[in-house]
C-alpha positions in Angstrom: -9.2 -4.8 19.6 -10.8 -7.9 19.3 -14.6 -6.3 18.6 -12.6 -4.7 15.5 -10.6 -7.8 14.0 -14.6 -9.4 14.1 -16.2 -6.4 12.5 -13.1 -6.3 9.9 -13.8 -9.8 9.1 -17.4 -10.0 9.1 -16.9 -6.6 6.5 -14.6 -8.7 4.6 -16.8 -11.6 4.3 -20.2 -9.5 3.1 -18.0 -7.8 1.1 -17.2 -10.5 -1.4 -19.8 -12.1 -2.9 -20.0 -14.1 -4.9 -16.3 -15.2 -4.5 -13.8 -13.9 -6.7 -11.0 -15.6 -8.8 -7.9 -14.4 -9.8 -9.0 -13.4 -12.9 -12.0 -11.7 -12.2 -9.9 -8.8 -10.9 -10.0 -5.7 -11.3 -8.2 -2.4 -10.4 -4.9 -4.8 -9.5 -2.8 -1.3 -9.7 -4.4 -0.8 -6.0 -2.0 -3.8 -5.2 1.0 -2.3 -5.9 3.9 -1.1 -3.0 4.1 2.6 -2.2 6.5 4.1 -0.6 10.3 3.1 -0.4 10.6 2.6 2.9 7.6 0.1 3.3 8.6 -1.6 0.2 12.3 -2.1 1.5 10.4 -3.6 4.9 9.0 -6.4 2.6 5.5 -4.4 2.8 5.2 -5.4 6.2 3.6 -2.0 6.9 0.1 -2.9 8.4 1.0 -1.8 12.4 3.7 0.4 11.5 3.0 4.0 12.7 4.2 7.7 12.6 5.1 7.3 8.5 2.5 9.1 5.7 2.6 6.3 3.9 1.1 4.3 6.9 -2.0 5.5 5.8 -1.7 3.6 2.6 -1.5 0.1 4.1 -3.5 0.6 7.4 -5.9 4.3 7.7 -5.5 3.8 11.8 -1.3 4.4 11.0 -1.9 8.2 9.7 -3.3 8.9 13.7 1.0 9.4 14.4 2.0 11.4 11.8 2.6 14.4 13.5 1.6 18.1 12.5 2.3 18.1 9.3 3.8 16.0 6.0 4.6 15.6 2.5 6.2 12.9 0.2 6.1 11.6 -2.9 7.7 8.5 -4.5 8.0 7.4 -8.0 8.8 3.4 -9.2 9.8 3.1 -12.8 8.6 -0.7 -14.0 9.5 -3.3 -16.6 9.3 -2.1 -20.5 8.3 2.0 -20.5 5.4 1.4 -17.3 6.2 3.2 -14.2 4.0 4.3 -11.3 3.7 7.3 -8.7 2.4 8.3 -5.0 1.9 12.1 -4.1 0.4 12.3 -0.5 -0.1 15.0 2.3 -1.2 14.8 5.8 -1.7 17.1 9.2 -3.2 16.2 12.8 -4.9 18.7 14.9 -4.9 17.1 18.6 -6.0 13.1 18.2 -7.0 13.4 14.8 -5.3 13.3 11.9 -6.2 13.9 7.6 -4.8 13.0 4.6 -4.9 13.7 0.3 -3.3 11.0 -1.8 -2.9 10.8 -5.7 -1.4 7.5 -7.0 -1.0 7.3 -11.0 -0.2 4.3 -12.9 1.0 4.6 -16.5 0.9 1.5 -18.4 2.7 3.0 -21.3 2.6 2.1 -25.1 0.8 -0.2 -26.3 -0.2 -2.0 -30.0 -3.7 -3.4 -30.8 -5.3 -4.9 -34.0 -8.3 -5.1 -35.2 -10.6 -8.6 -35.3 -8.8 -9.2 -38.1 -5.5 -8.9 -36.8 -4.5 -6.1 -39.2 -4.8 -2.6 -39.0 -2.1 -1.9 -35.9 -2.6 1.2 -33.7 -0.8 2.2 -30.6 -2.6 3.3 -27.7 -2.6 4.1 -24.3 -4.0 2.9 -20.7 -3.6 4.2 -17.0 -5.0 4.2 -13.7 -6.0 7.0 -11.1 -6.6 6.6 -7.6 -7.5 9.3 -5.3 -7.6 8.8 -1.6 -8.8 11.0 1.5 -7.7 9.5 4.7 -8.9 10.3 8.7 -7.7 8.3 11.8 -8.2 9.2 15.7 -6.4 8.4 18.5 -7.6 7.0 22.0 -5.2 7.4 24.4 -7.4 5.6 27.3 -7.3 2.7 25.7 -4.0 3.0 23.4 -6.1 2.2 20.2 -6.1 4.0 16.6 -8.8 3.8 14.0 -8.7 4.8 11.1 -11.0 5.0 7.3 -9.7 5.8 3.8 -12.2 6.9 1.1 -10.7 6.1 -2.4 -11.6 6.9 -6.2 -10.5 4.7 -8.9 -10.4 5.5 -12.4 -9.2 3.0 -14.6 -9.2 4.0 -18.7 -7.3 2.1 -21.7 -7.7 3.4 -25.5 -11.6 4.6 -25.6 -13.1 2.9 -22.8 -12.7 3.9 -18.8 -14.6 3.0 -15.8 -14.4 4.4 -12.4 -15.2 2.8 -8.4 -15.9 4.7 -5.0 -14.2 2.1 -2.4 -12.9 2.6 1.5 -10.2 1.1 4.0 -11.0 0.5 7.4 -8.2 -0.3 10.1 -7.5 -0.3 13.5 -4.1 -0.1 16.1 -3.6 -1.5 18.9 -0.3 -0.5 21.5 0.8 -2.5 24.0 4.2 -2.2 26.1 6.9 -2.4 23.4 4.4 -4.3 20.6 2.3 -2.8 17.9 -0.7 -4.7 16.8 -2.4 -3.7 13.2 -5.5 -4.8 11.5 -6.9 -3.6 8.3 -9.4 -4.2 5.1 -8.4 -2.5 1.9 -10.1 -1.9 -1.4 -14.2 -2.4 -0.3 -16.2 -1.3 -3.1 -18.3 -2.7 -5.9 -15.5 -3.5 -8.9 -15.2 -1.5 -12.0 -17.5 -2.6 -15.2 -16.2 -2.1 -19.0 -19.5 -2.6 -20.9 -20.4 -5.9 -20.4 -17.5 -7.1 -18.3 -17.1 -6.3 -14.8 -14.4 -7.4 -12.2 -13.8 -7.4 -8.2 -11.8 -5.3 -6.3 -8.7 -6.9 -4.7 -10.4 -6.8 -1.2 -7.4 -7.6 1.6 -7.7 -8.4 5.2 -4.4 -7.6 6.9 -2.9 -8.5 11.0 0.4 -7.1 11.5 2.9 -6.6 14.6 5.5 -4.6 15.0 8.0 -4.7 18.0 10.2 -1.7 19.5 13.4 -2.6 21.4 14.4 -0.4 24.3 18.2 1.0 23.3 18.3 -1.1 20.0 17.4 1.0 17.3 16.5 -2.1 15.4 12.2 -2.3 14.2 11.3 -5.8 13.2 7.7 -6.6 11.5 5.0 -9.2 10.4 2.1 -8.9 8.5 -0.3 -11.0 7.1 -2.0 -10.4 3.9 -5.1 -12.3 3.1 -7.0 -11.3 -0.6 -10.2 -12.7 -1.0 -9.4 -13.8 -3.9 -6.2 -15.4 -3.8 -4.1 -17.5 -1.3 -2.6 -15.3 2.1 0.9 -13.7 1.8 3.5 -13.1 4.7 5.7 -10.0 4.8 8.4 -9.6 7.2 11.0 -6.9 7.0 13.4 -5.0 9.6 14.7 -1.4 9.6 18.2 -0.7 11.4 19.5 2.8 12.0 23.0 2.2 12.8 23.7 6.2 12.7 21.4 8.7 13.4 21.2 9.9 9.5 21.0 6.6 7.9 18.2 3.6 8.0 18.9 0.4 6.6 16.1 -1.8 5.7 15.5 -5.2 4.2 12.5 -7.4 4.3 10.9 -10.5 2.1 6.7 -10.7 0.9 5.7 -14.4 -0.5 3.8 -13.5 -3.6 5.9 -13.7 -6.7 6.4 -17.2 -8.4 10.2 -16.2 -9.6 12.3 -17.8 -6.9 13.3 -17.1 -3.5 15.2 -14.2 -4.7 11.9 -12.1 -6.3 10.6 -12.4 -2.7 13.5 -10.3 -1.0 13.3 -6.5 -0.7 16.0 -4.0 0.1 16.8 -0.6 0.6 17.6 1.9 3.3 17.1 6.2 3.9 18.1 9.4 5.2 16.5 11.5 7.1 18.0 15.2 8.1 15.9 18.3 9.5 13.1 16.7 8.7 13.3 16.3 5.0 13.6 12.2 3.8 15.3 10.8 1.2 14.6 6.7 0.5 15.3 4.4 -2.0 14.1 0.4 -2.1 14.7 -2.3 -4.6 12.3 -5.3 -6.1 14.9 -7.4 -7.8 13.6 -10.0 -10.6 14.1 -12.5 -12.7 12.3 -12.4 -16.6 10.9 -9.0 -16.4 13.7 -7.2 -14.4 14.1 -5.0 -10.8 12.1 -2.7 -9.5 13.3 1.1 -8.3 11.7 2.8 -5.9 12.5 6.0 -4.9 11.0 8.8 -2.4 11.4 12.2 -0.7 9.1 13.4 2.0 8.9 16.4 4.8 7.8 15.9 8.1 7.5 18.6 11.0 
């Protein structure tokens, strides 16, 4: 497990260069939460297994998914933007694939021309595509995992479009989880003249599993390239055998103590899921996220 963190870092560190800002960003859509459960865990995600949305924050996650699932999950936004996840999976002995679509819509909006006359309404959106494959090594209790990804980013008249991967690896001990991951490696997206850097993310996470608690507790550690780190921790409790109730906190927003929290719980009965989270806020308003899923 060490070897990988070194090799995830090292990939990290080539990766970037030169060093981005802020606002040389590009493709920040491939920031945003999916899933409601994860998002009601404060995003704390990165060594949490056996959940298809796993995949998303850490590829090694996907290796527990069991035979075969499905979900989807849908977070309407401030003004008319909203965003969506579609995502299946299946394992065949210790390996394990997945397809995901994620859509971002950023809804109407009104330009003018140079001379700030002339109004027009147009459109942008985002489209990600992602493949996913993790394996499983029971000798040594360790996952690893890759995501391929496929971004297209287009706004009035002009697109652009990125090939980018996720690398990630899981590590079990006794009753603790350990996670590592690098999202969003690839080259950036370019709009004529202007190009911008992926939002390239280094990620440790734990997660710890009590013996007749049904109580899941996790950390994780974000660290952009570009930006300072984040910390995510979040808790799920399943008090009865139907119902999960989750809240968590991620450091990021700049709205008060309040805009960090996270909460939401879920349902879960023969298989098919049913979970709702909420991103509450201040100027711009809460988010809503809601999703169904099968597993088997």
């Amino acid at each position: 497990m060490k070897k990988i963190f070194i090799i995830l870092i090292l990939t990290a560190s080539a990766a970037v260069s030169p060093a981005m800002t802020p606002g040389d960003r590009s493709g920040v859509f491939l920031t945003l939460p999916q899933g409601a459960r994860p998002t009601a865990m404060g995003e704390a995600f990165c060594a949490v297994t056996g959940d298809i949305y796993s995949s998303y924050w850490n590829p090694a996650g996907l290796a527990d998914v069991g035979k075969t699932a499905f979900s989807a999950s849908m977070a309407p936004t401030y003004l008319d933007m909203y965003y969506g996840y579609l995502a299946g999976a299946m394992a065949s002995g210790k390996n394990a694939f997945s397809l995901a679509v994620s859509h971002f819509n950023y809804g109407d909006m009104i330009g003018l021309d140079e001379h700030a006359r002339n109004e027009s309404v147009f459109n942008g959106s985002d489209l990600g595509i992602m493949a996913g494959y993790a394996r499983k090594f029971p000798g040594r209790k360790l996952q690893a995992g890759v995501n391929v990804k496929i971004l297209h980013e287009a706004i009035e008249q002009e697109s652009a479009s990125s090939v980018m991967f996720d690398i990630g690896a899981i590590k079990k001990l006794q009753r603790i989880t350990l996670g590592s991951s690098l999202r969003n490696i690839g080259p950036g997206l370019n709009f004529h003249d202007e190009s911008g850097g992926l939002p390239i993310t280094f990620s440790l996470g734990a997660t710890y599993y009590f013996y007749n608690t049904p109580l899941v507790p996790a950390v994780s550690i974000d660290v952009p390239m570009d930006d300072k780190p984040v910390l995510s921790l979040g808790a799920e409790y399943s008090p009865w055998q139907y119902l999960s109730l989750r809240a968590g906190l991620k450091t990021e927003r700049d709205e008060g103590f309040l805009s960090w929290m996270r909460f939401g719980f879920g349902t879960a009965i023969r298989g098919i899921s049913v979970d709702y989270a909420m991103i509450p806020g201040k100027d711009l308003g809460s988010t809503h996220m809601f999703s169904i899923g099968y597993r088997k």
